[in-house]
N, C-alpha and C positions, 0 to 999 in steps of 0.2 A: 170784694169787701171794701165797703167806704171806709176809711178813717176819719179823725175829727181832722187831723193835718192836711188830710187830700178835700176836704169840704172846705177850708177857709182858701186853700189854694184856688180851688171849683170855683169861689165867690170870687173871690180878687181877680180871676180872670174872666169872669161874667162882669165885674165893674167895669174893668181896662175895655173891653169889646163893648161896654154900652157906650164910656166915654167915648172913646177914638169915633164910634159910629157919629154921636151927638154931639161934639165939641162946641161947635155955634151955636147950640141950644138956648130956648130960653127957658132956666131952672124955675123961674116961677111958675109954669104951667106943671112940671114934672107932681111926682105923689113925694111926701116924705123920705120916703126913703130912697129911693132915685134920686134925687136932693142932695140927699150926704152923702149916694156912694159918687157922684157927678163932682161935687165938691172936695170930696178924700180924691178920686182922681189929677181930678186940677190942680191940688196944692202940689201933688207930687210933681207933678206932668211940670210945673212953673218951676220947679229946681232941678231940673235935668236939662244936658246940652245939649247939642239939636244933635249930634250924634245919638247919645242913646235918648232922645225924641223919637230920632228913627228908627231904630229899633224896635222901639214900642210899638209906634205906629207900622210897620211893616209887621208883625206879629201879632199883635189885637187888632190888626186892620183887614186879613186877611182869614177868606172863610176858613173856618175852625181845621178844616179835615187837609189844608194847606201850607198852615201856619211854620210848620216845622220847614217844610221841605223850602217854601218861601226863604224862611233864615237865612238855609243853609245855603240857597242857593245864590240872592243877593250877596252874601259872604265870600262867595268862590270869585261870582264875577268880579269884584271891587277888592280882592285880597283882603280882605278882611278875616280877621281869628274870628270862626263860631262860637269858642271858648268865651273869649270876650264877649261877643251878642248874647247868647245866654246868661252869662255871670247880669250882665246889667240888666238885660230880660224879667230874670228870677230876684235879682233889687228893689226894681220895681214894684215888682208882684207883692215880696212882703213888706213894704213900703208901705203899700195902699193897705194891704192889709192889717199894719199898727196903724195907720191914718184915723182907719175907720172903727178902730177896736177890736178888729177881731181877734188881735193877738197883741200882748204886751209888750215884745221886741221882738224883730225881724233879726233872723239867725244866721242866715249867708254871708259868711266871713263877718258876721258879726258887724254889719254897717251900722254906722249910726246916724252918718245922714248923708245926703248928697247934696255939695255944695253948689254955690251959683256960677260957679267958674267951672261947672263940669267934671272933674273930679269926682269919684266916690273914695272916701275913705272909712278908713277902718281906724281902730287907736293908733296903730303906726304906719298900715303903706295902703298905697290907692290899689284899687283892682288893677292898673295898670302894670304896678309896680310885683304885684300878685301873679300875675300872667306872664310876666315880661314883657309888655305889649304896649307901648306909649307912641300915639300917633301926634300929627301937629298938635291939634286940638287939646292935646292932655299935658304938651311940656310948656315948662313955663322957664322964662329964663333969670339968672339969677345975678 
């Protein structure tokens, strides 16, 4: 049984795999609507740090029936929290999908956006802060 939840999910991860595929595209040849879900990709994809860049792209980069165990497995090798690659994974995901309208706010701890310095927050703590998990990339000094 589809839901309406699991079908904007289905979409937003059908945009992220067209993006990643097509990034150096040229959008003026694309139809309409490949258009906006190319450009709802983009904007996000342009406020996210190259860590969870990577993420993305090793996840919407990698054939469907792999994606997971990819994560998981990049993850192990590099000590990296899975917890964290998902959490930003599924950011992403409803990210593009209020980008693009499918949904009025993205729910996952409640982001409201992702900043240019890498960070994701929330009204009060970063996913990092969320996780316990703050790598170079995420502290900043004061």
């Amino acid at each position: 049984m589809i839901t309406i939840a699991n079908y904007y999910i289905s979409y937003a991860d059908h945009m992220w795999r067209f993006y990643i595929r097509h990034m150096d595209a040229d959008i003026a040849e694309m139809s309409t609507v490949s258009r906006a879900n190319w450009s709802a990709c983009h904007s996000v994809y342009a406020t996210l740090n190259q860590t969870a860049r990577h993420y993305v792209r090793i996840y919407y980069g990698t054939a469907w029936s792999d994606a997971n165990t990819a994560v998981q497995t990049w993850c192990a090798e590099h000590g990296a929290d899975p917890a964290v690659a998902w959490r930003i994974i599924r950011a992403a995901q409803n990210r593009v999908a209020e980008v693009r309208g499918l949904i009025d706010t993205y729910s996952d701890y409640q982001l409201h956006r992702i900043q240019y310095n890498g960070t994701i927050k929330t009204d009060t703590k970063t996913v990092a802060e969320m996780t316990g998990h703050v790598n170079q990339t995420d502290q900043t000094e004061e």
